[in-house]
MDTraj code that builds the backbone (N, CA, C; nanometers):
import mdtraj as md
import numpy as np

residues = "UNK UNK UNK UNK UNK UNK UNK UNK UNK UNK UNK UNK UNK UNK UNK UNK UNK UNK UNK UNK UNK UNK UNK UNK UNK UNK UNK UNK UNK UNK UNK UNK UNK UNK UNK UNK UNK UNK UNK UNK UNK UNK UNK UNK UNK UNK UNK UNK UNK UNK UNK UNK UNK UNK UNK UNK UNK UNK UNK UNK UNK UNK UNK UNK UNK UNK UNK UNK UNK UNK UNK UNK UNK UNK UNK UNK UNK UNK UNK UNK UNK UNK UNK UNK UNK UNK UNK UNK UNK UNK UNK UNK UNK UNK UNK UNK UNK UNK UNK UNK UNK UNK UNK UNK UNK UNK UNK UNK UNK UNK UNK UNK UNK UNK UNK UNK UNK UNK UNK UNK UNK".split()
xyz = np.array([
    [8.6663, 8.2538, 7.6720],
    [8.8012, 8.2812, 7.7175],
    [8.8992, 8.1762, 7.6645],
    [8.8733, 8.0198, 7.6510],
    [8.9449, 7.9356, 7.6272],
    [8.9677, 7.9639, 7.4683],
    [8.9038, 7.9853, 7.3741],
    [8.8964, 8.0061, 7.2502],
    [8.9842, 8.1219, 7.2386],
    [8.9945, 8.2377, 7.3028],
    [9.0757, 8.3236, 7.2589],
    [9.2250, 8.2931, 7.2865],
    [9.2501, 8.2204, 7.3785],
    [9.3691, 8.1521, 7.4614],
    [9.4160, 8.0899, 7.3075],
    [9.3523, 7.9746, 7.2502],
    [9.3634, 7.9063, 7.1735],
    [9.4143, 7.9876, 7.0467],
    [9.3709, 8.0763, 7.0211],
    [9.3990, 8.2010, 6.9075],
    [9.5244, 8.2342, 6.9474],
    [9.5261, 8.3018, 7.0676],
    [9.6636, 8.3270, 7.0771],
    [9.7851, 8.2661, 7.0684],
    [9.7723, 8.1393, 7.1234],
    [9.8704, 8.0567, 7.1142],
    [9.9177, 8.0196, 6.9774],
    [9.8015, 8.0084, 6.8845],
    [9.8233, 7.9655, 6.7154],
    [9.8762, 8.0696, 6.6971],
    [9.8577, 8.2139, 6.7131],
    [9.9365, 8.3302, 6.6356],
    [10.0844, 8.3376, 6.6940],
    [10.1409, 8.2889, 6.8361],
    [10.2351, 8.2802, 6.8464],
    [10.3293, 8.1431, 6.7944],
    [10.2265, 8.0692, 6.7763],
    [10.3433, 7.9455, 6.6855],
    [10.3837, 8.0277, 6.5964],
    [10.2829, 8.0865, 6.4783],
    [10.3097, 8.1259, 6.3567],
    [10.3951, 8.2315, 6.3480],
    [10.3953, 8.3221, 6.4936],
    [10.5126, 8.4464, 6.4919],
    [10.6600, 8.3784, 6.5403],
    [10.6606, 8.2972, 6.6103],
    [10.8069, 8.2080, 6.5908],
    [10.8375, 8.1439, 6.4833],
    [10.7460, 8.0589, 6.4083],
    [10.7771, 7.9667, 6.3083],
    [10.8382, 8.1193, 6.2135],
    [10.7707, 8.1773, 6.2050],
    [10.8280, 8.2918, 6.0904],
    [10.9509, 8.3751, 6.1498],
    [10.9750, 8.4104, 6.2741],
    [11.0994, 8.3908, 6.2796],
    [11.2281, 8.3818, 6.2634],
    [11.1570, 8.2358, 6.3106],
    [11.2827, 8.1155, 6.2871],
    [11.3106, 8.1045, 6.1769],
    [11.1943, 8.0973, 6.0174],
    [11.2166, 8.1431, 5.8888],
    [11.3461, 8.2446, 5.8356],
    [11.2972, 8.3676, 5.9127],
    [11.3532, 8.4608, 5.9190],
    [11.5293, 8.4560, 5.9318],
    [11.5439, 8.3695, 6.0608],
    [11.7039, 8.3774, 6.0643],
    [11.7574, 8.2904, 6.0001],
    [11.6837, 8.1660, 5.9019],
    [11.7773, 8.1048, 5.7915],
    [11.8276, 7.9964, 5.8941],
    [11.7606, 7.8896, 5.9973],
    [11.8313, 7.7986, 6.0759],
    [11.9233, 7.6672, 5.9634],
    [11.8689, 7.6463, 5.8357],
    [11.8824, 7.5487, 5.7854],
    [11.9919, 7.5858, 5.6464],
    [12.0903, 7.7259, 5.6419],
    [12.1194, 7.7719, 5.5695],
    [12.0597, 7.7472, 5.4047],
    [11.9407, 7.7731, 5.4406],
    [11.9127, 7.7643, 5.2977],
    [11.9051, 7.9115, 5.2536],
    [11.9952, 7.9469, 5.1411],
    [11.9831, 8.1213, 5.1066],
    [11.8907, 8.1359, 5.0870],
    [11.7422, 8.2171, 5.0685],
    [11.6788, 8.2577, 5.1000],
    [11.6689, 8.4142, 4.9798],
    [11.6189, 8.3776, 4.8478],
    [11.5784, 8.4869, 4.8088],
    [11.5456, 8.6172, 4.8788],
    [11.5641, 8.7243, 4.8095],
    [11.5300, 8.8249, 4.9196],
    [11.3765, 8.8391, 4.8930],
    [11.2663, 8.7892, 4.7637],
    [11.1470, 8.8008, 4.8078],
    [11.0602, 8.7277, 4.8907],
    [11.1568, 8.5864, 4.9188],
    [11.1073, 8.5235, 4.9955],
    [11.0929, 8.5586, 5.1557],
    [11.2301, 8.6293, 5.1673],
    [11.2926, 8.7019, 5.2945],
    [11.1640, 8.7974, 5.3363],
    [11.1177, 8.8779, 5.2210],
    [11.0764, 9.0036, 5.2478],
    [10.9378, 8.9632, 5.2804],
    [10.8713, 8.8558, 5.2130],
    [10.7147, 8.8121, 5.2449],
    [10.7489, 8.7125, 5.3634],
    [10.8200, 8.6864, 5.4263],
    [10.8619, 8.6299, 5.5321],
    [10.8579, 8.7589, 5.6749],
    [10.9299, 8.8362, 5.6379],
    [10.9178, 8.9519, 5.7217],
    [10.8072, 8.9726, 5.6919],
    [10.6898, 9.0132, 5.6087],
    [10.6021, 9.1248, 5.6062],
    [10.4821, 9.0434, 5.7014],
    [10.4820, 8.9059, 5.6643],
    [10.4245, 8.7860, 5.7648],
    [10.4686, 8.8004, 5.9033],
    [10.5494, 8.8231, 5.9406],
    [10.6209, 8.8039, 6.0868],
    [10.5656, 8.9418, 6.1438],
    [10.5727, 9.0797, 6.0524],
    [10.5136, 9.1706, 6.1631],
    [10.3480, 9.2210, 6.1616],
    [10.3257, 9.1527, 6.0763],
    [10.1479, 9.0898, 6.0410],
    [10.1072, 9.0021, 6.1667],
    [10.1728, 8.9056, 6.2132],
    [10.1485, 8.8095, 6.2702],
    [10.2099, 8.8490, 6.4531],
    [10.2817, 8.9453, 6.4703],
    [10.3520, 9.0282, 6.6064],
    [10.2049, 9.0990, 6.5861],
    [10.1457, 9.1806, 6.5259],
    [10.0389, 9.2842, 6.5632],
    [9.9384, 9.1946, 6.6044],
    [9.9199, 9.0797, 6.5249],
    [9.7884, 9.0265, 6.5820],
    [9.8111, 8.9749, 6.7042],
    [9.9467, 8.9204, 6.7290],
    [9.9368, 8.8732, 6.8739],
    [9.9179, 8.9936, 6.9736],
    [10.0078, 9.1419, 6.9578],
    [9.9950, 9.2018, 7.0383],
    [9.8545, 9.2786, 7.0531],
    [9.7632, 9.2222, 6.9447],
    [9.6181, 9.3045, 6.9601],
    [9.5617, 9.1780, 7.0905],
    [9.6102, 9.0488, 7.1341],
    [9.5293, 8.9430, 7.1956],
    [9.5908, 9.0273, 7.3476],
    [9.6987, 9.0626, 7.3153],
    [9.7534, 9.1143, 7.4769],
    [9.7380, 9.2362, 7.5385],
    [9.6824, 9.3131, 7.4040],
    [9.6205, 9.4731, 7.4500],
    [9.4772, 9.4128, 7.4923],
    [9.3926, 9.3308, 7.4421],
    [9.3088, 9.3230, 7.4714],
    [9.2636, 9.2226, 7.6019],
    [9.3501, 9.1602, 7.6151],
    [9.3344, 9.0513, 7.7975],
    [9.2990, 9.1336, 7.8743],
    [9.1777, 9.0871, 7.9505],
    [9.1342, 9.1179, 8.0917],
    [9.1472, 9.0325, 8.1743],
    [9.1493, 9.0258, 8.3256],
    [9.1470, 8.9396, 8.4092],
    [9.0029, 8.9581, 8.4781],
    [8.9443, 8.8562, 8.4813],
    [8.7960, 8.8238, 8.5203],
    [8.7519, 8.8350, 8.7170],
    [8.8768, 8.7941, 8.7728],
    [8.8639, 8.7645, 8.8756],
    [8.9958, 8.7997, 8.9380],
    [9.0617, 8.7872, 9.0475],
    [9.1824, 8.8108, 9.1092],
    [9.2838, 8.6809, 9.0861],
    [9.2445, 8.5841, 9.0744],
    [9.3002, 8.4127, 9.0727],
    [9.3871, 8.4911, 8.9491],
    [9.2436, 8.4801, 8.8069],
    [9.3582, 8.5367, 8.6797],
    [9.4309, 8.6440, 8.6147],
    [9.4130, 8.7352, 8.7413],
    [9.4728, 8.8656, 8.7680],
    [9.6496, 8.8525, 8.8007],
    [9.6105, 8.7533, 8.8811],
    [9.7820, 8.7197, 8.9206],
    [9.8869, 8.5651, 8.8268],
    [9.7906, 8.5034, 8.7701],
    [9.8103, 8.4277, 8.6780],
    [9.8915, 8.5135, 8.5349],
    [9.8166, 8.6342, 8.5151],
    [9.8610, 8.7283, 8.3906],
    [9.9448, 8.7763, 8.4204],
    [10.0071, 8.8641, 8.5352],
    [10.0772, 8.9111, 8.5970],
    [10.1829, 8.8423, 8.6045],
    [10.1994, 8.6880, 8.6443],
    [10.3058, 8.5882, 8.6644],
    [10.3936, 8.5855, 8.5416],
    [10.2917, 8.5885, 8.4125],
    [10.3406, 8.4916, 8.3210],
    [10.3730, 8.6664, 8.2627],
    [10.3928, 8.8432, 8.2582],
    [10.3822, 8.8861, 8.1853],
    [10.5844, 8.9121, 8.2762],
    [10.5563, 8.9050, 8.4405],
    [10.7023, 8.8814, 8.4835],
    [10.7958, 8.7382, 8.4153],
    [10.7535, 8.6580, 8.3839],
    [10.8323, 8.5543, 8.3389],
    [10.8564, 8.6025, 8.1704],
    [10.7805, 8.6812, 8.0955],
    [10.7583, 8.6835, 7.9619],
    [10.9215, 8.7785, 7.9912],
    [10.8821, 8.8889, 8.0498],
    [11.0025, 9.0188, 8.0896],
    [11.1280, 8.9582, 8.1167],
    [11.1105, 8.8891, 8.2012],
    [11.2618, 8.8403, 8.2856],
    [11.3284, 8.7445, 8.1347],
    [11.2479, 8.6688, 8.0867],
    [11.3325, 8.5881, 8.0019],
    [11.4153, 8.6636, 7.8663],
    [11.3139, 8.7750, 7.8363],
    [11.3578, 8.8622, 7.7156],
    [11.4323, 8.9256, 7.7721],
    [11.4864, 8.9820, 7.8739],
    [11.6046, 9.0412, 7.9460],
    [11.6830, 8.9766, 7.9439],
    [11.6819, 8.7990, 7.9786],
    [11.7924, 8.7141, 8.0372],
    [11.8536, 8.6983, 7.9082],
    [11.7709, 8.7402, 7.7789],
    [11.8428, 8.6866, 7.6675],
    [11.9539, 8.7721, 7.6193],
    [11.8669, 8.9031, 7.5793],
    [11.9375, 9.0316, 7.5878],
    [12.0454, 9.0455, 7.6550],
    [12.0903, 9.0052, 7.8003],
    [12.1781, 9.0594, 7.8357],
    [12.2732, 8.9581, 7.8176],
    [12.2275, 8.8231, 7.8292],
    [12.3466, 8.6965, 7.7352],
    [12.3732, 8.7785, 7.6389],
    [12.3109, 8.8157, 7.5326],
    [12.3914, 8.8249, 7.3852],
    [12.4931, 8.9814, 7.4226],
    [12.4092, 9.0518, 7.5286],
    [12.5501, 9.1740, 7.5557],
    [12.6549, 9.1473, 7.5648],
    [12.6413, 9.0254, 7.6891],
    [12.7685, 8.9710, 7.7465],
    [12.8769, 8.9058, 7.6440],
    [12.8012, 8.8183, 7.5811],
    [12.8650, 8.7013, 7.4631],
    [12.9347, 8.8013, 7.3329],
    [12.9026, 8.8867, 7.3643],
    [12.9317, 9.0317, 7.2196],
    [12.9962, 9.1181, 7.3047],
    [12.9967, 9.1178, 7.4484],
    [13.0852, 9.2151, 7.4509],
    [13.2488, 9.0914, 7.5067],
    [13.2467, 9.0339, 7.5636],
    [13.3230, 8.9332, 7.5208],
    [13.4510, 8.8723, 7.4117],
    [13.2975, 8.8977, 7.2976],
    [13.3945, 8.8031, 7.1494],
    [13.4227, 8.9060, 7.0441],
    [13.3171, 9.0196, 7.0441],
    [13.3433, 9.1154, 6.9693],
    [13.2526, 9.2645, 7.0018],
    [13.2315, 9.3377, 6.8816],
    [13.1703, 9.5048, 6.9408],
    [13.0298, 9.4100, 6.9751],
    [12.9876, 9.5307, 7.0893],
    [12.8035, 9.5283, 7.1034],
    [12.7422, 9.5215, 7.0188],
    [12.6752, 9.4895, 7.0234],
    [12.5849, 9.5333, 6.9095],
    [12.4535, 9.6314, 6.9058],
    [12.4150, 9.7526, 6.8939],
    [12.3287, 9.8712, 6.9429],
    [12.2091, 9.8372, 6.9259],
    [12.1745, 9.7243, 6.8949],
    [12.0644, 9.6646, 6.9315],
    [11.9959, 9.6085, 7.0039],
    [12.0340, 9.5278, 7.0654],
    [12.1185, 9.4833, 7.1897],
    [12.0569, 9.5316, 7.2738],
    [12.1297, 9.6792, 7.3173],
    [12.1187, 9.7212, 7.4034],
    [12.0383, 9.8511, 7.3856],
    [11.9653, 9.8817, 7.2747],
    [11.8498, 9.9361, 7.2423],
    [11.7473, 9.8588, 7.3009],
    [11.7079, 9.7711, 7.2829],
    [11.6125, 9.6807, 7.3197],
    [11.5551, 9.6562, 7.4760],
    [11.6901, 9.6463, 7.5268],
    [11.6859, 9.5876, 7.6820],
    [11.6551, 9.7483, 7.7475],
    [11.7055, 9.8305, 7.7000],
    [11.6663, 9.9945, 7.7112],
    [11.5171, 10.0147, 7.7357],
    [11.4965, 10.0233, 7.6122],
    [11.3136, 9.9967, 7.6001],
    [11.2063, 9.9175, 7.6860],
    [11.2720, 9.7857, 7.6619],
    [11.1855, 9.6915, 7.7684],
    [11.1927, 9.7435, 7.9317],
    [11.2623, 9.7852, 7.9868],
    [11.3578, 9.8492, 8.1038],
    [11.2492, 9.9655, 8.1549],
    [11.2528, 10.0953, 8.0107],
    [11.1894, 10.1944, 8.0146],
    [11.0186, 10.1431, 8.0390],
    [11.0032, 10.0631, 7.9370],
    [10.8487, 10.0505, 7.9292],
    [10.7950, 9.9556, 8.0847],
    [10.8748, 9.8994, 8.1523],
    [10.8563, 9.8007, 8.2422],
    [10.8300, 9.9710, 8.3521],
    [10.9486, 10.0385, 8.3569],
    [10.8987, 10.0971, 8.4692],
    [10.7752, 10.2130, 8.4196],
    [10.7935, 10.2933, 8.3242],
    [10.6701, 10.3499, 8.2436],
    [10.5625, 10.3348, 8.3445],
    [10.5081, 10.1417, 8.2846],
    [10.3858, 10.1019, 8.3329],
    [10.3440, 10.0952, 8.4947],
    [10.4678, 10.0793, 8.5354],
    [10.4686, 10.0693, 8.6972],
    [10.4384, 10.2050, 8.7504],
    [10.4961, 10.2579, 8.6886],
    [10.4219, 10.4563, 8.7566],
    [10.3287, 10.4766, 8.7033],
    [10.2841, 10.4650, 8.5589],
    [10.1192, 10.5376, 8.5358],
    [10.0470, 10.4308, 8.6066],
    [10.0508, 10.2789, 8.6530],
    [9.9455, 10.2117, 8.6705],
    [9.9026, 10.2528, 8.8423],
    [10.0360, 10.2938, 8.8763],
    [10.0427, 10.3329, 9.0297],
    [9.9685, 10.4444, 9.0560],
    [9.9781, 10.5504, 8.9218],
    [9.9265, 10.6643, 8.9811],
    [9.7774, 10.6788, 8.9340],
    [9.7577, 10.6298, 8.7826],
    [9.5850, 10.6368, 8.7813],
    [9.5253, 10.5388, 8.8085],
    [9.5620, 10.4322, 8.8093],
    [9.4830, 10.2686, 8.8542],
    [9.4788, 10.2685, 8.9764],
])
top = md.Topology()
chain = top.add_chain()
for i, resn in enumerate(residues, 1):
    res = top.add_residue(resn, chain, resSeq=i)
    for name in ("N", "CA", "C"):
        top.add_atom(name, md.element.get_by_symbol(name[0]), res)
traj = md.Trajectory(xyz[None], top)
């Protein structure tokens, strides 16, 4: 269990570090093939993490609610961000439909899971 923990965590450095690549923090322009093997890395590196999170079980009830904690803190923060950048954009300039595509989805899929898990689990 600790070893896979450990995996995961390395694939999520590497899906931020790429990223952060991604948005150019250091304005360095950024060829677009560099851009593009930068992206093709970043959603290479999102699948493998999300294969560590399709695949988590909880062993016992202790890390049942441990997973649970951290998948409400994972939710709440990607919301809190989302709806900053609504606010800050709707504010300074247009929305942006991404934006609020996103927070849509997460929204949808949050309750999704809450009714099928209610009704066949």
């Amino acid at each position: 269990m600790k070893n896979n923990f450990n995996k995961e965590i390395s694939v999520s450095v590497v899906l931020v570090a790429l990223l952060l690549f991604i948005l150019d923090p250091f304005d360095m322009v950024m060829p677009s093939m560099a851009q593009m093997t930068a992206l093709v890395f970043a959603v290479a590196a999102f699948g493998i993490f999300a294969s560590f999170i399709l695949r988590e079980t909880a062993g016992d009830e202790r890390e049942g609610a441990h997973r649970m904690f951290a998948g409400r803190v994972a939710f709440l923060s990607g919301a809190s961000v989302l709806i900053l950048g609504i606010v800050v954009q709707g504010i300074f300039d247009k929305i942006d439909t991404w934006l609020v595509a996103a927070l849509v989805v997460m929204v949808i899929g949050k309750v999704s899971a809450r009714l099928y898990s209610e009704k066949n689990l």
